[in-house]
C-alpha positions as CSV (number, residue, x, y, z in Angstrom):
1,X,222.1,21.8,0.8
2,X,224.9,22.1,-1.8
3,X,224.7,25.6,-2.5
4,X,226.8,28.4,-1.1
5,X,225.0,32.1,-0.4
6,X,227.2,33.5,-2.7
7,X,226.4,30.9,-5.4
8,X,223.2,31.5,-4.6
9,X,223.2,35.3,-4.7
10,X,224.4,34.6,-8.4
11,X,221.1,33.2,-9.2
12,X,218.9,35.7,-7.3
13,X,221.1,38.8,-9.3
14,X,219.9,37.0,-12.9
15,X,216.2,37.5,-11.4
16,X,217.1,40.3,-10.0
17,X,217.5,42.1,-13.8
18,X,214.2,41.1,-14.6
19,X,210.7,42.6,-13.9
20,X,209.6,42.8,-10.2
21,X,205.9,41.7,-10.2
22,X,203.1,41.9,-7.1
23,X,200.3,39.5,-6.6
24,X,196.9,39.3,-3.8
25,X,196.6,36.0,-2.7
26,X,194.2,34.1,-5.0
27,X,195.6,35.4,-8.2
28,X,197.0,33.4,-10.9
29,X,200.7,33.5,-12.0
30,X,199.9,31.1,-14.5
31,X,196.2,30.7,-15.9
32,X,194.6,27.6,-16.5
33,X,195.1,26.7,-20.5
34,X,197.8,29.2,-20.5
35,X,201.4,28.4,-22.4
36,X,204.3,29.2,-19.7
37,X,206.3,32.4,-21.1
38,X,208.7,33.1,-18.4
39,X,210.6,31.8,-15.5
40,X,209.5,33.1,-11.9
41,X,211.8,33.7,-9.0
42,X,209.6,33.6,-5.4
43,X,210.9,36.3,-3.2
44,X,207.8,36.4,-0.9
45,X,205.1,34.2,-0.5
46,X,203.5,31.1,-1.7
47,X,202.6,29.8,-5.1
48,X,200.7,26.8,-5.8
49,X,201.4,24.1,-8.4
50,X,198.0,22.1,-9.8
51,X,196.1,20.8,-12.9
52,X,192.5,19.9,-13.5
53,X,191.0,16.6,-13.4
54,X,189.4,14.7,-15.9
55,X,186.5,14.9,-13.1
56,X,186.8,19.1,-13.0
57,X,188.6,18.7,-9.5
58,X,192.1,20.3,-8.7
59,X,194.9,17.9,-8.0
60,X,197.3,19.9,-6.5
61,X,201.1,19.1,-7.1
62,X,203.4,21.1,-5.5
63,X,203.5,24.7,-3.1
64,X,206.2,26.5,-3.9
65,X,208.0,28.8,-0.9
66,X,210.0,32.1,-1.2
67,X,213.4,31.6,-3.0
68,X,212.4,28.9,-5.3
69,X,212.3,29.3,-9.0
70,X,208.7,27.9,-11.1
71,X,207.8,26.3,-13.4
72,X,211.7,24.7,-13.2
73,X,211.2,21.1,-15.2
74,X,209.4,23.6,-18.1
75,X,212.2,26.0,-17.8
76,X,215.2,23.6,-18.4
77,X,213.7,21.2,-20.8
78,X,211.4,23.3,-22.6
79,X,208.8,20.4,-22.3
80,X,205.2,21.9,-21.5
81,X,202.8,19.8,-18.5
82,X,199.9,22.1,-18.6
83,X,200.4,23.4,-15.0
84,X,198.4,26.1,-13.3
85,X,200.2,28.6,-11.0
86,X,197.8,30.4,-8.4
87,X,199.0,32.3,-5.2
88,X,198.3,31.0,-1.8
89,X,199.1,34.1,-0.5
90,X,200.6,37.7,-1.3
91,X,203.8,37.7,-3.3
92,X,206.6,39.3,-4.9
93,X,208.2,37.7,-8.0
94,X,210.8,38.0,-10.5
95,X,209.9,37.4,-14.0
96,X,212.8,36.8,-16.8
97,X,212.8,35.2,-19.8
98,X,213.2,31.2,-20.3
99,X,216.1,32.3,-23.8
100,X,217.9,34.4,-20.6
101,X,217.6,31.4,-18.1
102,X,219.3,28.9,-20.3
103,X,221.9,31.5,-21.3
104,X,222.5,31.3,-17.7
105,X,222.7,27.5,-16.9
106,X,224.5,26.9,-20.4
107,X,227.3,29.2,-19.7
108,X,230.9,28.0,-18.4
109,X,231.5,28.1,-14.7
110,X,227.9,28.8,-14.1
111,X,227.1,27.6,-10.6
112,X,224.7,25.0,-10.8
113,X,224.3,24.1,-7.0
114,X,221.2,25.9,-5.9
115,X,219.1,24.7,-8.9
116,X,220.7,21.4,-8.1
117,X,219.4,22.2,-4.8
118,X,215.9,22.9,-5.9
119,X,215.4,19.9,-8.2
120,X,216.9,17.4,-5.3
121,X,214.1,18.9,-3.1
122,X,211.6,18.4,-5.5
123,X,212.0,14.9,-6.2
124,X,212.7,14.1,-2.5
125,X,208.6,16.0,-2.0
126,X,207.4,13.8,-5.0
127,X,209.0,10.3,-3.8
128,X,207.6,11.1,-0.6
129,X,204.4,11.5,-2.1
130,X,204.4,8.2,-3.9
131,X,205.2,6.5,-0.6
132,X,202.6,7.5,1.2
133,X,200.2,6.6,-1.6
134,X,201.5,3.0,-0.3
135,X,199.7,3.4,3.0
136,X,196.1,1.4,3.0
137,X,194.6,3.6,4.8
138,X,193.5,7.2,4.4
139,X,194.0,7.7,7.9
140,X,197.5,6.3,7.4
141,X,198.2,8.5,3.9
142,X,196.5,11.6,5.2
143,X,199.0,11.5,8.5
144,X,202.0,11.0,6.3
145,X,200.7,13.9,4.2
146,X,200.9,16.3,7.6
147,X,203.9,15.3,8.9
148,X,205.5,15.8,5.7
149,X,204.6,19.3,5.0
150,X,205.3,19.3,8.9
151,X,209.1,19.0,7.4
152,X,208.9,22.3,4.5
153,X,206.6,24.8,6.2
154,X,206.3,23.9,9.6
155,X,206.5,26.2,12.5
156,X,207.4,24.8,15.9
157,X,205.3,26.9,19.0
158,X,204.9,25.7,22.5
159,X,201.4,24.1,21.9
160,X,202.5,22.1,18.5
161,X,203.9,22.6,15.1
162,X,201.6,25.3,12.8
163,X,201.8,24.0,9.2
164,X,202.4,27.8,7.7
165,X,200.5,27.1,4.7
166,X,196.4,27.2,4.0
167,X,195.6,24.1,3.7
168,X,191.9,23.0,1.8
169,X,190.5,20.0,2.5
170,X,190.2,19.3,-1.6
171,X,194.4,19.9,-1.4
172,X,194.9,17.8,1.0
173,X,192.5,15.0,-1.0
174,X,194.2,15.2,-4.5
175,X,197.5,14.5,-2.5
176,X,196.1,11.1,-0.5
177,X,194.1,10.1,-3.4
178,X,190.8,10.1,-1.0
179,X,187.3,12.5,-1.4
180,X,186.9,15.9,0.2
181,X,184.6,14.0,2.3
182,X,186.5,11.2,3.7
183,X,189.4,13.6,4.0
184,X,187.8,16.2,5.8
185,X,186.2,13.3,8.2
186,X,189.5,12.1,9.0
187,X,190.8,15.2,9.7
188,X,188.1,15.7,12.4
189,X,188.5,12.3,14.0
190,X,192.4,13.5,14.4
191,X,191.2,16.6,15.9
192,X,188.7,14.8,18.3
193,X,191.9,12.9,19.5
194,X,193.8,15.6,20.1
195,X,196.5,15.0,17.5
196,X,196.2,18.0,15.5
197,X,194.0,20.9,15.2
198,X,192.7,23.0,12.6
199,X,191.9,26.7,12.0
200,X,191.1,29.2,9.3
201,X,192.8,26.5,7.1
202,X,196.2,26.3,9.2
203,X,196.2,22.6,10.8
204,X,198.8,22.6,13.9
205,X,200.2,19.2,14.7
206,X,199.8,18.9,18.5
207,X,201.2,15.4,19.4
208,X,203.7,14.6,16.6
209,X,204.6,11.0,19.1
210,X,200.7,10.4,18.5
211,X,200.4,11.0,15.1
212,X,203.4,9.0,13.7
213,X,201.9,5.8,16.6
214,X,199.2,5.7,13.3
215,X,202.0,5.0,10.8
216,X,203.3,2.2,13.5
């Protein structure tokens, strides 16, 4: 990471003179069909990124984590991609306006580092992404999928790694570019195996040596 905490600490102040807004998981940020109107700074929780399918389905794009700013590329370039925002859990955010953001970024001496930080991470998550479309398999993809969000939201414990974010089957398709059905098959031969397993939505990675044997 290229950014200092007190560069960082910059960034959070600017939110910080904004307008402190709550959310219950499930509620949207953003709706569907809905023009973005303001930049959002994530101080708690998890916010998820998605658009709807020609077929009515959700292809989710990106979770965003606490501390990251949304919707960023909308933010800088003023260029709109029809993105719904929906919480995956409870959250605090800080809402300022796009006019103030780029008064911010345009301005002399302005640190830039932790939204250089921020983008970097989010086109490392989407070349990632477009990698493991390369696999064959959906075994292979879904895997590659797992052991990826393994790296942003995992959480090591003595029996495995908990993937700290819930997780639907129809998610996990839109990512791997596979149905619900064959993804949520998959997932069960992986828990047969003993490779992962899978509650209430949170998948643990049990044998991480096993899992990345299938991307051999």
């Amino acid at each position: 990471m290229l950014a200092t905490e007190e560069q960082t600490k910059v960034l959070v102040d600017l939110f910080h003179k904004g307008t402190k807004l709550t959310y219950k998981k499930g509620e949207f940020i953003i709706r569907p069909g809905e023009h973005p109107q303001s930049v959002f700074y994530i101080e708690t929780g998890l916010v998820k990124a998605y658009n709807i399918s020609k077929y009515g389905e959700e292809n989710l794009l990106i979770i965003r984590k606490e501390h990251e700013i949304f919707p960023l590329i909308w933010a800088v370039t003023g260029q709109e991609r029809h993105v719904i925002y929906q919480t995956l859990s409870d959250c605090i955010v800080w809402r300022i306006g796009r006019d103030e953001f780029m008064s911010y970024i345009q301005k002399p001496g302005t640190p830039l580092s932790p939204l250089l930080d921020m983008t970097m991470e989010m086109y490392r998550i989407h070349s990632e992404r477009i990698i493991n479309l390369a696999y064959r398999s959906v075994r292979e993809r879904l895997v590659s999928f797992l052991l990826t969000m393994s790296q942003r939201f995992g959480e090591k414990t003595d029996s495995g790694i908990i993937i700290n974010v819930p997780l639907r089957h129809q998610d996990i398709a839109s990512s791997i570019n596979a149905t619900r059905e064959t993804t949520g098959r998959e997932l069960a031969i992986l828990e047969r195996r003993g490779l992962i397993s899978n509650s209430q939505h949170l998948i643990k990675l049990q044998d991480i040596k096993g899992l990345k044997k299938v991307l051999a």
